[in-house]
Every structure is written in C-alpha cells, then in structure tokens.
C-alpha positions as CSV (number, residue, x, y, z in Angstrom):
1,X,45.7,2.7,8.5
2,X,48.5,0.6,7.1
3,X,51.1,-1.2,9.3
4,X,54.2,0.6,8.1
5,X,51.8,4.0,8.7
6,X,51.2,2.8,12.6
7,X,54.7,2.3,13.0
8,X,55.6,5.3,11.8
9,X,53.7,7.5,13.7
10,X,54.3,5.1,17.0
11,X,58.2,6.1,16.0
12,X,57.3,9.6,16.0
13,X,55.4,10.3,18.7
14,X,58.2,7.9,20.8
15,X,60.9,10.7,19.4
16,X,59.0,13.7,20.6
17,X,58.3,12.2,24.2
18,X,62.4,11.2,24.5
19,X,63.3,14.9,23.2
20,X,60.7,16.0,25.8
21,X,61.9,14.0,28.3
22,X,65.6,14.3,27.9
23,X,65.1,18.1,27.5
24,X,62.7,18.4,30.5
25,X,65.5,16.0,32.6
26,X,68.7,17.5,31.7
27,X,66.9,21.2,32.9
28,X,65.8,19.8,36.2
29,X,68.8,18.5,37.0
30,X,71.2,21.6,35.9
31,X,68.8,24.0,37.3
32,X,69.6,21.8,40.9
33,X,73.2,22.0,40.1
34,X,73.0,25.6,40.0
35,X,71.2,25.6,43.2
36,X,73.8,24.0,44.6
37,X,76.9,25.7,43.4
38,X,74.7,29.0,44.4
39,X,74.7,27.4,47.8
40,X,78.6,26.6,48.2
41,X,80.0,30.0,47.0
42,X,78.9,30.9,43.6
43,X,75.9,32.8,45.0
44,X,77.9,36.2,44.1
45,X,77.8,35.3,40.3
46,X,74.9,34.6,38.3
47,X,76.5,33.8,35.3
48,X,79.3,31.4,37.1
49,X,76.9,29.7,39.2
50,X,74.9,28.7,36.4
51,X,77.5,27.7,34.2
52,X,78.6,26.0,36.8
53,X,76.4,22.8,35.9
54,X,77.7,22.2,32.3
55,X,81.0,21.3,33.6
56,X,79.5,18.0,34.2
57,X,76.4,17.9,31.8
58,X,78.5,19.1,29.1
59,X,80.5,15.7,29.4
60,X,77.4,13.4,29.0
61,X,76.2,15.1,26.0
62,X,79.9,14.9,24.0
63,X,80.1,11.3,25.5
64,X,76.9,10.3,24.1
65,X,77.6,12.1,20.5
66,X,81.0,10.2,20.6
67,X,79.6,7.0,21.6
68,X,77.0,7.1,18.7
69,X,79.9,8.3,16.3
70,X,81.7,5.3,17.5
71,X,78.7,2.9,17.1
72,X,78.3,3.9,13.3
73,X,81.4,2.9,12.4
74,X,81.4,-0.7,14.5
75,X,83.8,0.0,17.1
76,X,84.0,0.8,20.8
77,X,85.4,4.5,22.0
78,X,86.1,3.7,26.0
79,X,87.0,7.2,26.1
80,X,83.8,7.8,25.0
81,X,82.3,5.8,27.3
82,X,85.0,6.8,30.3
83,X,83.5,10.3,29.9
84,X,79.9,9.9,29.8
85,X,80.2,7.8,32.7
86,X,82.3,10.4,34.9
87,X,79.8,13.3,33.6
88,X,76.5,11.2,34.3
89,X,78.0,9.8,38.3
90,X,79.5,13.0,38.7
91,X,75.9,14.8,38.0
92,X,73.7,12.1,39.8
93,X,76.0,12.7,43.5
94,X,76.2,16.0,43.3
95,X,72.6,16.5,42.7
96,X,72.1,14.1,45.9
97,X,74.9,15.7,48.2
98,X,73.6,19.1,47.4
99,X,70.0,18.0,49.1
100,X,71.5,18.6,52.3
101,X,72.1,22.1,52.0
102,X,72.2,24.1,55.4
103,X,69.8,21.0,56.7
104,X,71.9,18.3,59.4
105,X,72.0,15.3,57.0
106,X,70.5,13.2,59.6
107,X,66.7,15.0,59.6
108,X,66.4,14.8,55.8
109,X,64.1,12.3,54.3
110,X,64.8,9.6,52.2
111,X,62.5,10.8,49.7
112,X,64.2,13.9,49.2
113,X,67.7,12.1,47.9
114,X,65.5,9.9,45.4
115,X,64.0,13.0,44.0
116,X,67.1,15.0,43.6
117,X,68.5,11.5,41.8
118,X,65.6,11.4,39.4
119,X,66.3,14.3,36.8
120,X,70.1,13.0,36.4
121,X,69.4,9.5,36.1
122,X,66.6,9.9,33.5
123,X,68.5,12.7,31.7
124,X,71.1,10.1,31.1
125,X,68.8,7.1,30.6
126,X,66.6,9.3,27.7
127,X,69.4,10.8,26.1
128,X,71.3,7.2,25.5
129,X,67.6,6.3,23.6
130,X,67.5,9.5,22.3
131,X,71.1,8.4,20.5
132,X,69.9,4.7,20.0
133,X,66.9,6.0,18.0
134,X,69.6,8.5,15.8
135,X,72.0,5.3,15.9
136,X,69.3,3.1,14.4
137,X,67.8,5.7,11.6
138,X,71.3,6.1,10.0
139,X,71.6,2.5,9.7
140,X,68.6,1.5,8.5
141,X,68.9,5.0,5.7
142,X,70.1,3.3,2.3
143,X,73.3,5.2,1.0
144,X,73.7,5.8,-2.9
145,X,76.4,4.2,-4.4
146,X,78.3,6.2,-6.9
147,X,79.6,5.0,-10.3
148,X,83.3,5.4,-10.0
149,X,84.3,3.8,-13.2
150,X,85.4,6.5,-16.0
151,X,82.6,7.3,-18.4
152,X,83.6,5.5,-21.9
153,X,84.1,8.3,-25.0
154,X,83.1,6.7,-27.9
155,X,85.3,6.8,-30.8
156,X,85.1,6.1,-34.4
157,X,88.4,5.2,-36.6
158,X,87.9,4.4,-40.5
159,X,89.9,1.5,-40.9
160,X,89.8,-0.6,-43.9
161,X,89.0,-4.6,-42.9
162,X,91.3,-7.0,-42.5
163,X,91.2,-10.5,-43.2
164,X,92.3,-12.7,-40.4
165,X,93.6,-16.2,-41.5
166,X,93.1,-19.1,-39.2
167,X,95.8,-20.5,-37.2
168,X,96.8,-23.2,-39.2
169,X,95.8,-26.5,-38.3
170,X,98.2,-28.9,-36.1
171,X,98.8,-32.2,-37.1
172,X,98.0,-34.9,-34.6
173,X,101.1,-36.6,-32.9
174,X,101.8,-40.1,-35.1
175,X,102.8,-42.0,-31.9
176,X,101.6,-41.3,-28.1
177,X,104.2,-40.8,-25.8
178,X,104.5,-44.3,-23.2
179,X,104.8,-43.2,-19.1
180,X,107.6,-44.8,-17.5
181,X,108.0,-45.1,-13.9
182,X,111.1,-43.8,-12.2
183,X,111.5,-43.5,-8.4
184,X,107.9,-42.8,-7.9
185,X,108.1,-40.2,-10.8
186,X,106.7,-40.9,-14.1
187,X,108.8,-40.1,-17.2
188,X,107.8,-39.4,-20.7
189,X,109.4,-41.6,-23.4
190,X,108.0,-41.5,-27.2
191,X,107.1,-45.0,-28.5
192,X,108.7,-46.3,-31.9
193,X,106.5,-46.2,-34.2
194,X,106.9,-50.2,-35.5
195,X,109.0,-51.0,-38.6
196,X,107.1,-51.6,-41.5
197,X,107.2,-55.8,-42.7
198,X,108.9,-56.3,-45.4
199,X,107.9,-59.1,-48.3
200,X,108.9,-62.7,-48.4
201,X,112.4,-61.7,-50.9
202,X,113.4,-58.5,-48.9
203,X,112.7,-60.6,-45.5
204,X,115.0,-63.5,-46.8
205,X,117.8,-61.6,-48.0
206,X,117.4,-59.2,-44.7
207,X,117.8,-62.7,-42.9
208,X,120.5,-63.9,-45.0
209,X,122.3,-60.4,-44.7
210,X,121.7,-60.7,-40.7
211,X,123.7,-64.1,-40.9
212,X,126.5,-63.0,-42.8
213,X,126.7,-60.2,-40.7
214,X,126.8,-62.8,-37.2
215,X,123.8,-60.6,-35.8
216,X,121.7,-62.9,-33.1
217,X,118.6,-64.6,-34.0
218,X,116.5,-61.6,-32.0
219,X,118.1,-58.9,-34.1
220,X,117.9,-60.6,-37.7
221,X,114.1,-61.0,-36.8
222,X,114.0,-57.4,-35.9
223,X,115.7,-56.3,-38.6
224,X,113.7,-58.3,-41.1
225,X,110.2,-58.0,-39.3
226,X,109.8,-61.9,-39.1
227,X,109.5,-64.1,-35.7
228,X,112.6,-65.5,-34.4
229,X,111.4,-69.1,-35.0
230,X,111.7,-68.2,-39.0
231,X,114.6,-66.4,-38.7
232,X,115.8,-69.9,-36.4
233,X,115.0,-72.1,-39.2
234,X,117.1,-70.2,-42.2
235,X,119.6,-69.5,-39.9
236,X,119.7,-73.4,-39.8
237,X,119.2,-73.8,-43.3
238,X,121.8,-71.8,-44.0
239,X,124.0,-73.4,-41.7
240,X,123.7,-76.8,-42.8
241,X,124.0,-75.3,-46.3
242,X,126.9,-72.8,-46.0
243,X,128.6,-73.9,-42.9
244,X,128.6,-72.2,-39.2
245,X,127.5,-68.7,-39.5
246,X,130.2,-66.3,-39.1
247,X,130.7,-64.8,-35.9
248,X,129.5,-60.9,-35.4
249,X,132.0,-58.8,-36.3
250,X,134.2,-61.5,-38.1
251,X,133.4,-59.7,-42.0
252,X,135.4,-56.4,-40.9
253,X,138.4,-58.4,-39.3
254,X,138.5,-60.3,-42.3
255,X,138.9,-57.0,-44.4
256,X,141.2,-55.6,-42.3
257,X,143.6,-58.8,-42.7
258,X,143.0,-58.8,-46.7
C-alpha cells in the first residue's frame, strides 16, 4: 500500500468517526435538553419540548457553517463566531443546571455535572473538526480556470500585395551639437562647422581686403583662414608699404563725404 493510499484511508476513516462522533454528541446533549425543558414546564407538549433544544443547537450548527463560509474566503465573521459561542455556552450550562432536577443541588455528585457537560462540549469540539476537515478539502480542490478571451474567427480577404518601400534613409548630422553649461543646466548649441582654407592668392587678397577694410588682426585671420602672426606680418608689410591701415569703418565715411 502506497503512502498517498494510507493517508487516504487514515482521512477517511478520521471523517466517519468525527460524523459519528458529532452526530452521536449533538443527540446526547439535545435529547438532555429536552429532558430538561420537559422538567421546567414543557412536559404538556411533546413536540415543544423537544423542539425546545434546537433553539440553542441550531445556533452552533449556522455558526459553524458561517465560520467555514467565512474562512474560505480569508476573513473573520465575529458574528459568526459571536453566535456559535452563545449557542455552544448556552447548550453546555443548561445541560449542567438541568442535572439538578427535583434533587437539592447540594447531594448531587460531582460526576454527574461532568457527564451532563460531556455531550455539549464534544458536540462542539467534533463539529468545529468536522468543518476544519470540509475547510481544508475545498482548499486543497484545484479549480478550473476558464478561458475568458473571445474565440478568434478566422477570416480570409483577397487582397492583392503591396509593395512597401523603406523609410528612406536619414542622413547623419554634419556637425555634433557642443553642451554648454548654464546655471547647472546644460544647453545645446550646434558647432560651426570650420571654414574651409583658402590658397596662398585668395588668403593674401582676403588679408589685404581685411586691411583696407580696418578689420583687427583676429578677424582678417579668420576671415582668410591663416594664423594671426601671418596676417601680423602683411598687415606690417603693408603698412610700411602703403601707409597706416585705415581705420574700420573709415572706407564708408569716406563715400559718404565724396
């Protein structure tokens, strides 16, 4: 015999012997009950006096039911538990006060309380592991999961093909931007792509052209893409050559005045 077989049938037979227990309990102590209610003026009525009873059993079994319905779905009823408690204290003193009978209190034995507390108390103690065993067989039972997505209708369209062009192809930037720093932010400014240098005749007459024109020595060297120690040394030459370079600005005022 396997293990998952033993435990089985060790689950099984512990599920009959609760049911039997809980079943044999609960009629023990109701059955007392109703001995009791026919003692204290129900006696006239059958039917009353042993309906009698469920107004307190009844509670432990909806209380228990509740309890488990609350359990599945991870939460605590109090009522539930308020309920089962009045119905399972309420049945467990009565079935002890009701030992008395016509019999002075004082000249009954000890025994005779613990007996009449027995049925109760193990009617509620079996039914709770009646529920815990019910409690733990839902859990453990796998639930199907149903496929809620819509099913997908096929459906087939004659369409003729089309030709997709690629995207057409981007060219790459000619400069990167530079990242300046302002106030802790940083600020995108394109770089100048750098001025292409011009030959030895166009750089001369750019230089000459700079110093007619009065421009410093830094602009004539940007302007004519040569170092400013060149451009220094025509801008001498030309000085020494053609007199002191004309002051920027000084061309246009001398159009004006002509």
């Amino acid at each position: 015999m396997t293990k998952e077989r033993i435990e089985r049938v060790s689950l099984i037979a512990a599920g009959v012997v609760i049911v039997a227990l809980t079943a044999l309990a609960f009629w023990l102590s109701y059955a007392h009950l109703a001995e009791v209610a026919g003692d204290h003026g129900l006696a006239v009525s059958g039917a009353r006096q042993w309906a009698w009873p469920a107004t307190l059993d009844a509670f432990i079994v909806a209380g228990e039911l509740l309890m488990l319905r609350a359990g599945l779905q991870r939460r605590t009823d109090h009522w539930a538990v308020g309920i089962t408690a009045a119905g399972s204290l309420g049945s467990i003193a009565l079935n002890v006060a009701g030992v008395t009978g016509a019999r002075d209190a004082a000249t009954v034995p000890l025994l005779d309380y613990v007996v009449a507390a027995v049925p109760p108390t193990a009617a509620l103690l079996a039914f709770g592991v009646l529920m815990r065993q019910i409690h733990t067989l839902v859990e453990s039972t796998p639930v199907a999961v149903l496929d809620t997505e819509p099913p997908v209708v096929a459906t087939t369209v004659d369409t003729a093909p089309v030709e997709v062009s690629p995207p057409p192809a981007l060219d790459p930037a000619p400069v990167e931007a530079s990242s300046l720093v302002i106030c802790g932010g940083h600020l995108e400014i394109p770089a100048v792509p750098p001025r292409p240098r011009l030959g030895t005749e166009a750089a001369r007459a750019a230089i000459e052209q700079a110093w007619r024109d009065g421009l410093s020595i830094r602009e004539a060297a940007r302007v004519s893409t040569r170092a400013p120690s060149q451009v220094q040394r025509v801008y001498a030459t030309l000085d020494a050559d053609r007199g002191p370079a004309p002051i920027q600005g000084q061309t246009e005022l001398d159009v004006i005045a002509a």
